[in-house]
Structures are given as C-alpha cells and as structure tokens.
N, C-alpha and C positions, 0 to 999 in steps of 0.2 A: 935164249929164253924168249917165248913169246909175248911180248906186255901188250895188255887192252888198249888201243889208241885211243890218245883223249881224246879226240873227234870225236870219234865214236860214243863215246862213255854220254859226253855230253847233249850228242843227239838224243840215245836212249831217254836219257833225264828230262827232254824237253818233250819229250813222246809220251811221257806218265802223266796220269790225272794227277792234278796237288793235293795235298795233301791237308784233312776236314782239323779246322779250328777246334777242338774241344772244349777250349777254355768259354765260349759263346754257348756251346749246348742246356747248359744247367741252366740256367737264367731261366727259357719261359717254364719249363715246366715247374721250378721251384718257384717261381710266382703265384702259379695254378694252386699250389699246394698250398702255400702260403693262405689266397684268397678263403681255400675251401675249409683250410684249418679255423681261419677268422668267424665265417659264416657258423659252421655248426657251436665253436665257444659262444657267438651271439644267440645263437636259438637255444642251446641249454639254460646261459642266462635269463632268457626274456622267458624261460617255461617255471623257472629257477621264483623270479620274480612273480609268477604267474599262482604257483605253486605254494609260496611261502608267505608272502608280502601282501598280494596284492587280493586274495580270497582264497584265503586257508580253510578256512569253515567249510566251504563247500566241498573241495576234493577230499577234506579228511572224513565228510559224512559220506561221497562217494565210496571213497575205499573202506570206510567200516560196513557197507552194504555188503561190500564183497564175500562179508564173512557172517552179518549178523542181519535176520530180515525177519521184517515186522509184516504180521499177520491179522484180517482185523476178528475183531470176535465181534458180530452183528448184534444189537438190541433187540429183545422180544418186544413186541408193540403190545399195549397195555389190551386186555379184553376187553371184550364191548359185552353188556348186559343188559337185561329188558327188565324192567321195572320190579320184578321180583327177585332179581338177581340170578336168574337162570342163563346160562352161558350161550351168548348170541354165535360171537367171533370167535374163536380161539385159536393156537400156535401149536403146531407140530415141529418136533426134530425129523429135521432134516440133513442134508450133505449136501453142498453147493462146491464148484470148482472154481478156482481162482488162476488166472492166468500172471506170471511175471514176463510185464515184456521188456524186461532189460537182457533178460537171456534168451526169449522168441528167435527162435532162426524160422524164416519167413516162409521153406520149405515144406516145416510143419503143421502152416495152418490147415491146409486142406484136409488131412489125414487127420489132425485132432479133430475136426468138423464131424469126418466121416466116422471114426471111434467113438462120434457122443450124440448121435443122429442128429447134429445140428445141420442145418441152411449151410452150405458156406458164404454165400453172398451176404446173408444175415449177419456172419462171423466179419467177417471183412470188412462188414460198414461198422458194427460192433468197435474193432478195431479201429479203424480210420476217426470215429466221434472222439477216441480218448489220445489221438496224436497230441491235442494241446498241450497235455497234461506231463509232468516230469515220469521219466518211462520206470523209474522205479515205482511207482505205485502200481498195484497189482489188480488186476478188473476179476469181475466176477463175470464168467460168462456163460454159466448155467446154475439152475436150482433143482430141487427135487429128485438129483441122481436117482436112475435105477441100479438095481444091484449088479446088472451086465454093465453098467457103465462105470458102477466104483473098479469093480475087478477091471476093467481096459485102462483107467489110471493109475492102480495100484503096481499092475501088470509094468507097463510101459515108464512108472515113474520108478520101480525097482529096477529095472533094467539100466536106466537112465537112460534111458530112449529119448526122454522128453523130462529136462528136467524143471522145466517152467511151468509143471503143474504142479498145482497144491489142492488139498482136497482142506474143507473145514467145515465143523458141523453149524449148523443155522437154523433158526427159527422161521417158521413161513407162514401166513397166515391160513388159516382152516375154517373155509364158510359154510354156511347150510346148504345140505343139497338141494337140485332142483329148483335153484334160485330163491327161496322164500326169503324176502325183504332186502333183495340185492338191489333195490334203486334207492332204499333208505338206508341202507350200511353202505352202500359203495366199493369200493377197491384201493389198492395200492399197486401202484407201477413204477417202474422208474423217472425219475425226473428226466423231462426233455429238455434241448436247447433254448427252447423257446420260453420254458417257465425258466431257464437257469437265468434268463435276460429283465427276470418280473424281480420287484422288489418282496414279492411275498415269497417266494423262494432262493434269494438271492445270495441267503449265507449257506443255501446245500451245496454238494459237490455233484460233479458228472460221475453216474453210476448210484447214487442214492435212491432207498425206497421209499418213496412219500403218497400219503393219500391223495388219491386220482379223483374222485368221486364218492356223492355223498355224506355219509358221516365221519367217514374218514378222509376223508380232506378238509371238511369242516370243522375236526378237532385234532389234526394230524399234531399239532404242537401238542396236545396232551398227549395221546396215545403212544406217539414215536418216543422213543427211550435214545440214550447215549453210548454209541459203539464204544466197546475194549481195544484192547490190543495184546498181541502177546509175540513176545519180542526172542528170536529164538538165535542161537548160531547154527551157520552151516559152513560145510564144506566146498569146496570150490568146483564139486557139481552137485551143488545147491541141497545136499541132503540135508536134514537136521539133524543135529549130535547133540545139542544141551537147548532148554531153556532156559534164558535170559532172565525173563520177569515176566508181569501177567497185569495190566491192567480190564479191572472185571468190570464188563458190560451194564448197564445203567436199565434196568428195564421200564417202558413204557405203562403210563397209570392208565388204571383200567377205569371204564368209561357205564354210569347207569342210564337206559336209555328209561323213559315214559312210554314206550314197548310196551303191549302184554301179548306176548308168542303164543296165548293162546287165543286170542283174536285175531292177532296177527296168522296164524294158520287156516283159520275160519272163514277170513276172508278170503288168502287165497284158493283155498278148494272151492268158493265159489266164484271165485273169475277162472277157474280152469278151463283151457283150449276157449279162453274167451280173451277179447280185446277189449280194455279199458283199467278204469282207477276205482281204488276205493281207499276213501280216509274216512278216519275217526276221531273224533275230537272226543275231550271234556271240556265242553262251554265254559262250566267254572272255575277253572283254571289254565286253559288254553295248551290242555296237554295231548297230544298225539298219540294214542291207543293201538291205530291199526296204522299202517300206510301204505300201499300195495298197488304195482302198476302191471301191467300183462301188456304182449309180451314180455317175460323176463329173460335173464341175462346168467352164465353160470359166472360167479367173481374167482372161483376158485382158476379161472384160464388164467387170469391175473396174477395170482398169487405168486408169481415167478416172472417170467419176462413173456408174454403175451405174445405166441407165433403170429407171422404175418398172414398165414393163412387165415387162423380162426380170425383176427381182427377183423379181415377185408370181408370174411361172408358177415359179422355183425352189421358192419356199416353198410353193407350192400342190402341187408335184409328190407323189402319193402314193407314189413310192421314193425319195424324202428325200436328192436329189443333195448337198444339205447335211451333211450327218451323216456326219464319219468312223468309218466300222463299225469299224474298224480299233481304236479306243480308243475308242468311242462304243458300238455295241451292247454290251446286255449282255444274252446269252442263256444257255442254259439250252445246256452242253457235252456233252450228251449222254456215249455211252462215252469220248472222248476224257480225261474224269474218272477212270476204271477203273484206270489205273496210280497215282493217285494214292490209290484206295480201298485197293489194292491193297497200297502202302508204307505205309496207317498200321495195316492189319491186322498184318503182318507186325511193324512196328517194336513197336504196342502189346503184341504178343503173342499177339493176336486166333486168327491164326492161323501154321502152321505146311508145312514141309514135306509134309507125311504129309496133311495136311487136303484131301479130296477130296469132292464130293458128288455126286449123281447127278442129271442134269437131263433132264428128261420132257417139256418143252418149258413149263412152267412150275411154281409151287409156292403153295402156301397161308401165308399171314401173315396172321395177326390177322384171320382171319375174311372174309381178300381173296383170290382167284388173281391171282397174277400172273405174266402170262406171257415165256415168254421171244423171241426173234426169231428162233429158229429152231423151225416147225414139232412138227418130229419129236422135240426136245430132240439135246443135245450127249455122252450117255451119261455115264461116270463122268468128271469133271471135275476136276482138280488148278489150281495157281496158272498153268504154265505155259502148257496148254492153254484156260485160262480166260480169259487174256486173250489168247493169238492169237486163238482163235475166238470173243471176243468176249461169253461166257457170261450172258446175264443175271442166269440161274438162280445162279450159281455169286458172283456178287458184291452180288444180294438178301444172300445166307447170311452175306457179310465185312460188308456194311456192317451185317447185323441183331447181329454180334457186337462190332464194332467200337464201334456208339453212336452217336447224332447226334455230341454235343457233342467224340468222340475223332477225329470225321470233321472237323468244323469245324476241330479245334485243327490237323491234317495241310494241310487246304485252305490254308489261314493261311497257316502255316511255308512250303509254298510260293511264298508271294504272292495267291494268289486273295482278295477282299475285301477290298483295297485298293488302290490308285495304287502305279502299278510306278515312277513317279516320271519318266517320261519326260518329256525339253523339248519338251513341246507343252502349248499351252491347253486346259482343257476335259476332261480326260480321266476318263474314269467309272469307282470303284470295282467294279462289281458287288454283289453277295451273297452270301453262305455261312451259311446258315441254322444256326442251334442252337436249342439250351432257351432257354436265356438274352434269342437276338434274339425268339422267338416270344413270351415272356414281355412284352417291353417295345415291341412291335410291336402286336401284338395282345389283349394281357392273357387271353393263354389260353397252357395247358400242351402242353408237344411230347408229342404221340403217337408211340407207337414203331413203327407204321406209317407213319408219315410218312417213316418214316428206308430204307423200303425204296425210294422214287422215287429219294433223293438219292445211295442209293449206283451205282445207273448215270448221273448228270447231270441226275436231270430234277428237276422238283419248285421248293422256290422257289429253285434255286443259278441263280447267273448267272455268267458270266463276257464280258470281251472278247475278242477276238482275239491281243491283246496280250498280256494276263494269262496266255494259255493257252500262248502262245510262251516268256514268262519262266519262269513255272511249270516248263515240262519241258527246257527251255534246262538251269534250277538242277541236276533232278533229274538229268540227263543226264550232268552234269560232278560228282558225287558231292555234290549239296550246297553250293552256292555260287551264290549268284546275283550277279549284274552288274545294276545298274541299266542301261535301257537307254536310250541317249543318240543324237541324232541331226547332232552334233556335233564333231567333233574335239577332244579334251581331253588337258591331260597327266595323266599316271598317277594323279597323289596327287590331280586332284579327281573320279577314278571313284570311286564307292562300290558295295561288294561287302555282302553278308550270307551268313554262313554255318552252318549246321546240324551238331550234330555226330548224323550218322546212321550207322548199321550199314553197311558198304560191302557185305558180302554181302546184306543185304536190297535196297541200289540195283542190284546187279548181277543179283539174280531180277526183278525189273521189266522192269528194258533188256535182259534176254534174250526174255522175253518179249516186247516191243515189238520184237524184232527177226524173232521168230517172225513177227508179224503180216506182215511184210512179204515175207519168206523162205522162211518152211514153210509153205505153203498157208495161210495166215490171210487175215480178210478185207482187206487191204491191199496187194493182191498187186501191184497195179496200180501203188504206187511203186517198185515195185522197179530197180535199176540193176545192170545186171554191171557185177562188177567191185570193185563199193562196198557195203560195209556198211550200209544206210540202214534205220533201226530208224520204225518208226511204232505211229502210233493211229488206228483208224476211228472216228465217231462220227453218231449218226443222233440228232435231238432233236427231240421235239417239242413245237409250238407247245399244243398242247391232246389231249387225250384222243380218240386215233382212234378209241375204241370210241366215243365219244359226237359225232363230226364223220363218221364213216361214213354216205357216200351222202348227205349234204347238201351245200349249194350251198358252204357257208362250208367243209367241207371238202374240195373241190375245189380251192378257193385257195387254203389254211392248207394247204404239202404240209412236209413236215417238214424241217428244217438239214440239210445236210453238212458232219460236219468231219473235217478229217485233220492229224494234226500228227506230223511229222517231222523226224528230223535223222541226220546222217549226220557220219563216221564211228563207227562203233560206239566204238569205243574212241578218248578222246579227241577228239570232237565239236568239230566248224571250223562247224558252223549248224543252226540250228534254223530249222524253216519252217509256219507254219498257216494253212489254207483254210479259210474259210467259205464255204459256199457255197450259199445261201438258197433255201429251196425245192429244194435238190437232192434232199431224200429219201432218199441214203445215199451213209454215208459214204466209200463207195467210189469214188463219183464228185468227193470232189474230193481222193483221193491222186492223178492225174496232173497236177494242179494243184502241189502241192507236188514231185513227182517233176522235174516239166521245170525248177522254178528251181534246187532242187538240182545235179540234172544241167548247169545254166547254170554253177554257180560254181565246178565242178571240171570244167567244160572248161575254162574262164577259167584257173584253177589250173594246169592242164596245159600250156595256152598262153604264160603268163606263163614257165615252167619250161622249156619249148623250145619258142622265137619261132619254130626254123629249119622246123618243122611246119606253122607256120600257112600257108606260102608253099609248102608241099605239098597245099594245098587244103581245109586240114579246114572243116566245115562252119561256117557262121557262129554267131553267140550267137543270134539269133534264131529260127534252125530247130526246130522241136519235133521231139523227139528221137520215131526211130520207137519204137513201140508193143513193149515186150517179151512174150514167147511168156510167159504166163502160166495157171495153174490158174483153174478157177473158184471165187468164192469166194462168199461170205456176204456179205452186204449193209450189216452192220453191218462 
C-alpha cells in the first residue's frame, strides 16, 4: 500500500495560504451598523421632538393646509359721490386670478405668463417682492380676466395641469371715461415696499389695494372695506370638494364729494386739448365745485395693476398728465395779483383816492425801463381805471411804494405762500418773495427793483390755481376765507380765517374787478347779462420776452393765461380761476371761467323753477353763446 509521506504532507501544508480569522470579520461592520442605527433613532427623536413638543401649532396648521385652503373674498371700496349724490366712482364684478405658491413648480411660470398675456419679467419680480411672506398665502397676480383667459384657467386647471390657480370673483373700481376729474378722485394701486416701510401704511400687507392718489388716498381709511374669507377643503391636487365656512367681506363706506359733475363737465369741455387748471370754489363755505387739471390721466389703467408700459409713457409724458396743476403748479400769476397789490397799497396807506399817474406806455426805475402792455401808454391813471385796464405803469408806482416786504405781508394775509389746507395729498405752497426769504435763500440783500416785477405777478412769486381761487374767494366776501374742502362736513369742523380789513378799501378793489369785466376792461369776454360777474385778467410770463424774442425756445415758452372770477358782485355764491398755459393772454381764458359761471346759475335758476326746464331751456352742457362785446386789451 502506497502511504502519503509525512514530509511531503507537511510541505504541502506549509505551501497553503492560512487560513482568514472569521471570528475578527463582524466587529467593524456591526459597529457601522450599530452607529448608523443610533444616528437615524437620534433624527427621528429630534423631528419627534420638533414635531410634537417643541412647535406643534405650526406643522399641524401646515398639514391642515394640505387638505383645507383659504381663499380671500376682496372688499368693494365704498363709492364716491358728487354733491347731489350722483355716482362719481363706482365697482364692477370682475374675475381676478390668485396664485398658490406652496404648490408653484417654478417650470410653470413662464407658460402661465404666456396663457394670461402677462410680462413674464413682470411675473417674476411679482413673484420675487412676496418671497418674504409665508408661501402659503396666495397672490393675486392679475385682474380683469378676459373671457379667453378665464377658459385657459378653467381649461388647464381642469386638467390639473396647473393646480396652483384659482380663479375668484372681485370688485374693481370703475372711473369716468376720458379722465373727467381723475386728479381730484385719484386711483388705487397696490401698495409698495416703500409705503409698506411708512407708518401711514404700516398695518397693510404686500399685495394690498390702497388709495394711490387723490381722494382716494386721502380717504382710503373710509372708502377701503374688510376682506372675507372663505375657507374650502381640497383634495391633494388642490381641487375643491366642500366648503368649510364663509367669512363675508365688510364693504367700504361710500364717500359725498362737494362735486357738482355738472360743472365739473363744463369745465372740462372747456380746458379741452388745452393745458391748464380750473377751480371753483364757494367763498362762503370754502367748498370745491369744480376742480380740473389737463392734461388728464385714464385711472381706469389703475384700477388693476398698472402695466409697466402704460406707466413709463405717463411719466415720460413731457405735459406731465400726472401733475395736478390745479394744487400743483406753482407759477408766476401775472396781473391776476393787481387786486391784491392794489388792497395792500390802499390798506397800508401807500396810496389814496386822489393818487393818479400818467402812463407813456412805460417808466424808468432804478436805472431800468419798464414797460407797460399797452403800446401807446394808458394816459392819466387812477386806482379804478388801473386795474380795469390793467395798468402796468400805474401798479410799478403802488408796488414801488408799497415795498417788497408790505407786498409779502398782503400776499400772506390772503393765503398765498402757503397750503390753502385742502383734503388732497400733495398740495404745493408756492412763494411770496421778501427781504427776509431773499436773505435766507440766497444770502444776498432785496433790491428795490426787484420789487417792480412782483408788483404785477412776475418775478420770483408763485402761486397755484388754487391759492389764487381762495385768495380772491377771501377778498371777495370782505375778508374771510373758508378753507377749502372737497367733502361734506358739518359746520364746526369748517375752519374759517378772518382779516380785520377797511370794508371801503375791499369795496374799491371789487369795483374795480367789476370794471374789468363791465366797462370795457380787458375781461370783457366774461361778461354775462343779467349778472354781476366781477373779474381779473392775467398774462405771466415764463422768462423775459425781450430776451426769448425770435428764438426757438421762445416760440414754445408762449406766456400763461389767467382769469379769475366770481359772481355775484354783491354777496358772491363762486369764485372760479383759469389757467390756461401757453395761452398768452388773459383774455382767452375769461370765457373759460364765463361758461362755468354761467353753468351754476342756470343750474340755480333750474333748481328754482323745475316747470322751466320742461319748457326746453338749454342743457348744462351747451356753451353759452358768445356775448356782443367791446374790444379789449390783452392783459
């Protein structure tokens, strides 16, 4: 028998690799294990903890979202009315879309953009302004669907293409066409960042509609009402199955203006394709009638979210459709200022009765000619005839005796140089030069030539349209001015200021301003049979015609027309003032003031015997024909 030699056997054995520990193997990887088991019991704990313990409230509100979601129901903003209660503003049903961006997949914006002819870039910054905000709250990020746009979300949110839209009906506001009284209603827009940082808007939210301008930002706390809600479940691609509950919308109180829409129309057909303002007051109680600025604005672009197109051609516009002239310009009131140079000569004592000068068509001061606006001169001139005809020459003489700073203190006392106080945003003091402003304005001394521009309007005085309404409203009624308000108030919260002035020195004024319109003065062109209507012409201009003669810049620099009036002489029911830009005298815009006038005492007359009107008298809109008039003076 052949046996395997041990040698042998044992070489083999020493020739074999050894043989692997197993009992060593387990160790690290059940350590691994071990670790990884520890790790994830510590992150369910700490989620556990997270979850339960440490802010429950919030993920249980999170997860009730998942299944139940609130929807807001928007407040109709109160209507705005004009003095007889006729519907100024009012609200249309509409369909606006609301976006949820806790379900937005970011793929879809573009395509929503393009389904609702929005901007996308628009959408996008839309988006990016409400990252702050917790993504469960839902933006609105259009208004006024058209009916190709409800079908592309009806469409697409049936499908569940896109279940992050919601569609919800809404109130928008609804202005007059053609802008009629869009700088004294105003608009509503969204609130911006910038007011969200003001304390006047500090308790809205981002995405809120608040009054922008106007009367509606100046009473947006009345007007604006309190959103609902309505609280719905869905399914887990967001459709709705049941409503929840229904909290009902809080609607906005409607608003009476001191408006009369039918002066307020009257005016504007006569600023048509014209630049300038026109207000109207009641002297005797400081109520606002008419107010009207040109160019206007349509508010209706507002009435939803204001494309970036149409905004950037407004503000680009160089006739400033923005800018109520009305309480915004502040120019230079050329003669229209004359009645008032006029009562502070007199009241100072400047001058007198008997005080006459002779006008040559101009005079010398301090080493200057200055001339007057009419050619040939005005021959011997007194107070009365100085201001029918408008005297240059003749109110040089009053304002060189009078004095800047005696001129200032009369401007003042009337109102000029500061906030007439009216309920509107924005409204611009002007200027009224003296010693004292040139002194701290300029750190140089008043020349007493300087005081011969400002005693007919020019120079550095400014005024608004407004200011020049209340100004001669005050003087008109002896000295008493009414704030003027465009609101309905009771008695005790009008505030009044009153002057104790000479009643015969106001009585030589408003004779003369009655001249102007009456006895061949240059304002002939207001005139109305029948009616006392006392006025002022006023020509201003922008720069020095001797030094814009026959250049380009004065071809387009043509000079203001202002005219300011009121009627009845005795006892005055309105005051009324034109601007009228680039008119170049002020003769052209007395039948601007003439036709609203003549509007509110047919009105008057109508109201006084209905059984007339049903005899066919003309309507309020008809412009009153043209009365047989003298020719006049320019100024």
């Amino acid at each position: 028998m052949n046996l395997f030699p041990i040698g042998q056997l044992r070489a083999q054995i020493a020739s074999e690799p050894p043989l692997r520990d197993d009992s060593k193997f387990p160790s690290g990887k059940i350590a691994v294990f071990q670790y990884l088991v520890v790790g994830v019991f510590v992150f369910l704990i700490t989620g556990f903890w997270e979850l339960q313990v440490r802010n429950p409230e919030f993920y249980n509100e999170k997860a009730e979202r998942n299944r139940i979601k609130s929807l807001p129901l928007p407040a109709p903003r109160g209507k705005i009315l004009d003095r007889d209660g006729r519907v100024i503003v009012d609200n249309h049903s509409s369909f606006s879309l609301i976006l949820s961006r806790d379900t937005l997949k970011p793929e879809h914006v573009r395509y929503i953009a393009d389904g609702l002819n929005l901007d996308f870039g628009d959408l996008e910054a839309r988006l990016r302004r409400f990252r702050s905000r917790p993504s469960y709250e839902a933006i609105i990020i259009k208004e006024e669907l058209t009916p190709g746009e409800i079908a592309f979300v009806e469409a697409h949110r049936d499908s569940e293409t896109f279940p992050e839209l919601e569609l919800i009906q809404d109130q928008r506001r609804l202005y007059p066409r053609e802008g009629l009284g869009a700088h004294v209603i105003g608009y509503v827009g969204e609130v911006s960042e910038t007011e969200l940082d003001t304390a006047e808007f500090a308790r809205y939210n981002q995405g809120d509609m608040i009054g922008k301008f106007g009367i509606e930002r100046q009473y947006n706390d009345i007007l604006m009402g309190v959103d609902g809600q309505r609280r719905v479940m869905v399914d887990n691609r967001g459709k709705v199955r049941t409503v929840m509950g229904m909290k009902e919308a809080i609607s906005g109180k409607n608003l009476q203006l001191t408006i009369d829409l039918d002066l307020q129309a009257v005016a504007e057909l006569a600023m048509e394709n014209r630049r300038g303002a026109v207000v109207a007051l009641d002297p005797r109680n400081g109520e606002v009638l008419a107010i009207v600025s040109r160019p206007a604005f349509d508010p209706n672009k507002f009435a939803g979210r204001i494309r970036s197109k149409d905004w950037q051609e407004m503000i680009s516009d160089p006739d400033k459709p923005l800018l109520n002239r009305a309480i915004q310009a502040q120019l230079a009131p050329g003669s229209t200022f004359k009645p008032i140079v006029a009562l502070a000569g007199l009241e100072s004592g400047s001058i007198d009765d008997e005080f006459h000068i002779r006008c040559g068509g101009g005079a010398m001061f301090y080493g200057r000619y200055f001339k007057c606006h009419l050619k040939g001169g005005h021959g011997s001139v007194e107070l009365h005839k100085g201001i029918t005809q408008s005297c240059d020459v003749f109110f040089y003489n009053v304002g060189n005796r009078v004095g800047i700073d005696k001129l200032a203190q009369y401007a003042e006392l009337v109102g000029l140089g500061r906030k007439t106080g009216i309920d509107l945003p924005h409204e611009a003091e002007g200027l009224v030069p003296s010693s004292q402003w040139k002194v701290r304005t300029y750190r140089q001394k008043w020349y007493a030539g300087e005081t011969i521009s400002v005693s007919i309007g020019q120079g550095a005085l400014t005024v608004t349209p407004l200011q020049m309404a209340y100004a001669i409203g005050g003087l008109a009624t002896g000295g008493v001015w009414q704030r003027p308000h465009l609101v309905k108030e009771r008695k005790d919260d009008a505030r009044s200021r009153r002057a104790e002035l000479n009643l015969e020195n106001v009585n030589k004024v408003i004779y003369g301003m009655y001249g102007v319109v009456n006895e061949g003065g240059t304002g002939g062109r207001a005139r109305l049979p029948g009616l006392e209507v006392c006025g002022k012409t006023g020509t201003a201009q922008l720069a020095s015609n001797q030094f814009l003669k026959g250049t380009e810049l004065g071809r387009s620099m043509k000079d203001n027309a202002w005219f300011v009036g009121f009627a009845p002489r005795q006892a005055p029911e309105i005051v009324v003032v034109a601007l009228f830009e680039a008119g170049e005298h002020g003769n052209l815009a007395a039948p601007i003031v003439r036709d609203v006038i003549k509007a509110y005492f047919d009105k008057k007359a109508r109201s006084a015997q209905p059984q007339l009107q049903m005899a066919g008298l003309p309507g309020l809109l008809t412009p009153p024909a043209a009365a047989q008039e003298p020719r006049e003076d320019p100024r």
